[in-house]
N, C-alpha and C positions, 0 to 999 in steps of 0.2 A: 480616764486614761487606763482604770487599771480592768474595764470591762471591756476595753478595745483590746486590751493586751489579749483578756480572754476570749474573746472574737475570734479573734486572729487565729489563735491556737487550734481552738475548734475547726476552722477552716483548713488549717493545713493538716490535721489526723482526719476530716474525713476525705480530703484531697489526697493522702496518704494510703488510705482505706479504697479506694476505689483505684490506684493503678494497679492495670492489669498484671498478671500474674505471667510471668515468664516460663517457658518448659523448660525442665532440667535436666530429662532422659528419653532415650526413643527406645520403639524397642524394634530389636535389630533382627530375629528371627524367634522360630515360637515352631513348636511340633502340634502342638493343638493352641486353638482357640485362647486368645487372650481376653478377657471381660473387662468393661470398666464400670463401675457400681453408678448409679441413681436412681433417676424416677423409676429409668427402666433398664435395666441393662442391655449395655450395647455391644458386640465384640467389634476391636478395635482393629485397625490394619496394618500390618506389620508396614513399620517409616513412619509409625502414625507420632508425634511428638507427645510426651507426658509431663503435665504440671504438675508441681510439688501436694496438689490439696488429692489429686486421682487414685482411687481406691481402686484396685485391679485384684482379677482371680487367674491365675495362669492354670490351667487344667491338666496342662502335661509340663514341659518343659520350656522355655523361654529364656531369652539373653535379651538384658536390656542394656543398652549401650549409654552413659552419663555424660554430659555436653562437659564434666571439669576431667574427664578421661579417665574414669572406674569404671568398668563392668559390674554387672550383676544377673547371675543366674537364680532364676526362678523354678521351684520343682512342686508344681501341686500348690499352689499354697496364693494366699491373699497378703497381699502388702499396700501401704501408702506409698505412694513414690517422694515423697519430699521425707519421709522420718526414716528411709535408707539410709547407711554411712557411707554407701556407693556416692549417691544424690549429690551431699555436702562437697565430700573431700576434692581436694585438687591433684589429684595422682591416680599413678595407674595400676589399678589390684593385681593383675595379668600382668607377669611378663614377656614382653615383647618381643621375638626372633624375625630372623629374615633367613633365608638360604643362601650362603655363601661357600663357595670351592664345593658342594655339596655336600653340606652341613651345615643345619642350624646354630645358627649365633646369635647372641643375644644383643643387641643395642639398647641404650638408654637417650635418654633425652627429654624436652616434654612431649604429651602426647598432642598429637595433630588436633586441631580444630574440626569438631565433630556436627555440631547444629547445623549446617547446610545441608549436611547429609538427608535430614528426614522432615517430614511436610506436616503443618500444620493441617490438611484437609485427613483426618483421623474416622470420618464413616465414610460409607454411601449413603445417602440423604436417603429418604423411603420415596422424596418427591420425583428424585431418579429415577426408580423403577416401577414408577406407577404410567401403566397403560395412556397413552398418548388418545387412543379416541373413546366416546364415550362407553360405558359399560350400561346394560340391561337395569339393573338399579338406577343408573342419573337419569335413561327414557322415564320409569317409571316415575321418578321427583321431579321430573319436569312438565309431563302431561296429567300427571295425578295428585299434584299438590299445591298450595295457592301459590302464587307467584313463579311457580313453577321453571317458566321460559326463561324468564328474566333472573332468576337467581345460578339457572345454567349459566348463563351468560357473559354472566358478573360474577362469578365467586371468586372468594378470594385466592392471591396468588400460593400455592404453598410455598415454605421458608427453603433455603438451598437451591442448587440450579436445576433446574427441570429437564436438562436433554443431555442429563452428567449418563456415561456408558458406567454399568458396575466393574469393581478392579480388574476383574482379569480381560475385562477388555479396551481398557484402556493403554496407548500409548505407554511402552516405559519412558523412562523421566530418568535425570540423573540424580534420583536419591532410592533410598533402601525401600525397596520393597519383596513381595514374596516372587519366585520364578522360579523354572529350570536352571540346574547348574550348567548346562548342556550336556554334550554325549563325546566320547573320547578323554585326551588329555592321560594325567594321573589317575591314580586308583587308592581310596580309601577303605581299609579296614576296621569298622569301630567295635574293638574289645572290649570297652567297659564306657559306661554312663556316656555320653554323648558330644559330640563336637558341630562345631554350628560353622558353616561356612558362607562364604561371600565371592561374587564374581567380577569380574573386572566393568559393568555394570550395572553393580547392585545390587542384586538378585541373591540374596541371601534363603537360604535351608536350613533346618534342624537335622542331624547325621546322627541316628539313632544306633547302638549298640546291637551285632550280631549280625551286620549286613554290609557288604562289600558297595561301595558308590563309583561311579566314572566320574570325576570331579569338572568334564569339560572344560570353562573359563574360570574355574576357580583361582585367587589371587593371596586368599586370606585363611585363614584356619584359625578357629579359637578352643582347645583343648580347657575347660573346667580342670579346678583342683580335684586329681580321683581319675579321670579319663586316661583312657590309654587307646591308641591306637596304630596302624599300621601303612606308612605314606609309600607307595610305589608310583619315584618321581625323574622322569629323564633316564631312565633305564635302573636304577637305586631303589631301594629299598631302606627307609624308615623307621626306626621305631620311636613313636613320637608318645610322651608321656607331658599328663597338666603338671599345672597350671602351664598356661601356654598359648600367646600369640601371635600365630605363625606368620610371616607373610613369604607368598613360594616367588614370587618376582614382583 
C-alpha cells in the first residue's frame, strides 16, 4: 500500500510537471526590436503572447501589457517575464482616464480582460518565407547526389505552415499588433520620454519624444511615470503628464 501511495504521487508531480505553461503578458508596442532568448534568438511580434519562463531583450523601449491588468515598460534592458511584479499582481500600475466634458478623468474599477487581445502565433516560421520552387542548390542534390530524385521528392515537411504571408502582409485580425496610427484625427506632442499608443483596431505605436504625430484612429494613450506630453484634441489643447492611461473615446 504504501508504494502505491508512492506511485501515485510520482504520477501526479510528473503529470503536474508537464502542464503547459500559460502566458501572462503580451507585448503591446515596442520602438525597436523585442528579442526572446534561446537556441537562437528570435525577435518576437508585437501581440505576440509571453510565458512566465521567456527571457526577452527589448533594445529600445517597449510596453508590455499583463493578462492580471499591470503594465510594464521596458527601456534597454533584459528581463524574465514571470519574475516581474507587473506579471504576478492583480492590479493596475497606470492610472486609468477617459475624456470627459473635455477633460481627463480618472475612473476606477477592475481592469478589462486583456488575453484575447494578443495571439499565441509569436514568429514568422522561416518555413514561411522560404521560396516555394526549387532553388539551383536542390537541382544540384538532386542530379548530383545518391538518391538524389527521390529524396527531392520525399523530404521532409518543414514544422509551421508553409504558404503563412510574413506580418506586414498579412490580414489585420482583431488583436494587437504593429500598424499605422492613420493620417488626420488629433495631434500629439511628445516632450519627454515616450508614449505608446493604440487604435481603434489595434494597431498599436511607440511615440518617441521631440516629434509631433497625427494620431488618426487612435482611441488609447498610455503616458509612462516621467512622460509628458501635448494632446491637441476636438479643437483643445492638452497638457497630459504620466503615469497615465488615457482613453480619448
Amino acid at each position: 500500500m504504501r508504494w502505491a501511495a508512492v506511485l501515485a504521487l510520482v504520477v501526479l508531480a510528473s503529470c503536474k510537471e508537464a502542464a503547459p505553461v500559460a502566458p501572462v503578458c503580451g507585448l503591446h508596442s515596442a520602438s525597436e526590436p523585442v528579442t526572446l532568448e534561446g537556441t537562437k534568438d528570435q525577435a518576437l511580434s508585437v501581440g505576440a503572447r509571453l510565458k512566465p519562463g521567456d527571457r526577452v531583450t527589448a533594445e529600445g523601449l517597449a510596453l508590455l501589457e499583463c493578462f492580471k491588468g499591470a503594465l510594464k515598460v521596458l527601456d534597454d534592458e533584459t528581463v524574465v517575464v514571470g519574475e516581474l511584479m507587473e506579471a504576478k499582481v492583480e492590479a493596475t500600475t497606470i492610472p486609468r482616464f477617459v475624456l470627459k466634458g473635455g477633460q481627463p478623468v480618472r475612473v476606477e474599477g477592475p481592469s478589462p480582460a486583456v488575453v484575447a487581445r494578443y495571439s499565441d502565433n509569436r514568429f514568422t516560421p522561416k518555413s514561411a518565407l522560404a521560396a516555394s520552387e526549387p532553388t539551383s542548390a536542390d537541382y544540384f542534390k538532386a542530379f548530383f547526389t545518391p538518391n538524389g530524385i527521390e529524396n527531392m521528392q520525399a523530404g521532409p515537411r518543414p514544422e509551421g505552415p508553409t504558404k503563412l504571408a510574413p506580418p506586414a502582409a498579412r490580414a489585420k485580425v482583431s488583436r494587437i499588433h504593429a500598424g499605422e496610427l492613420g493620417q488626420g484625427g488629433a495631434v500629439l506632442e511628445v516632450d519627454d520620454e515616450v508614449v505608446f499608443a493604440e487604435t481603434d483596431d489595434l494597431a498599436t505605436a511607440a511615440l518617441l519624444e521631440g516629434k509631433r504625430y497625427e494620431l488618426g484612429r487612435t482611441v488609447r494613450l498610455v503616458l509612462p511615470d516621467g512622460a509628458e506630453a501635448e494632446l491637441e484634441y476636438e479643437g483643445r489643447t492638452f497638457e497630459l503628464d504620466g503615469p497615465m492611461d488615457l482613453r480619448l473615446r
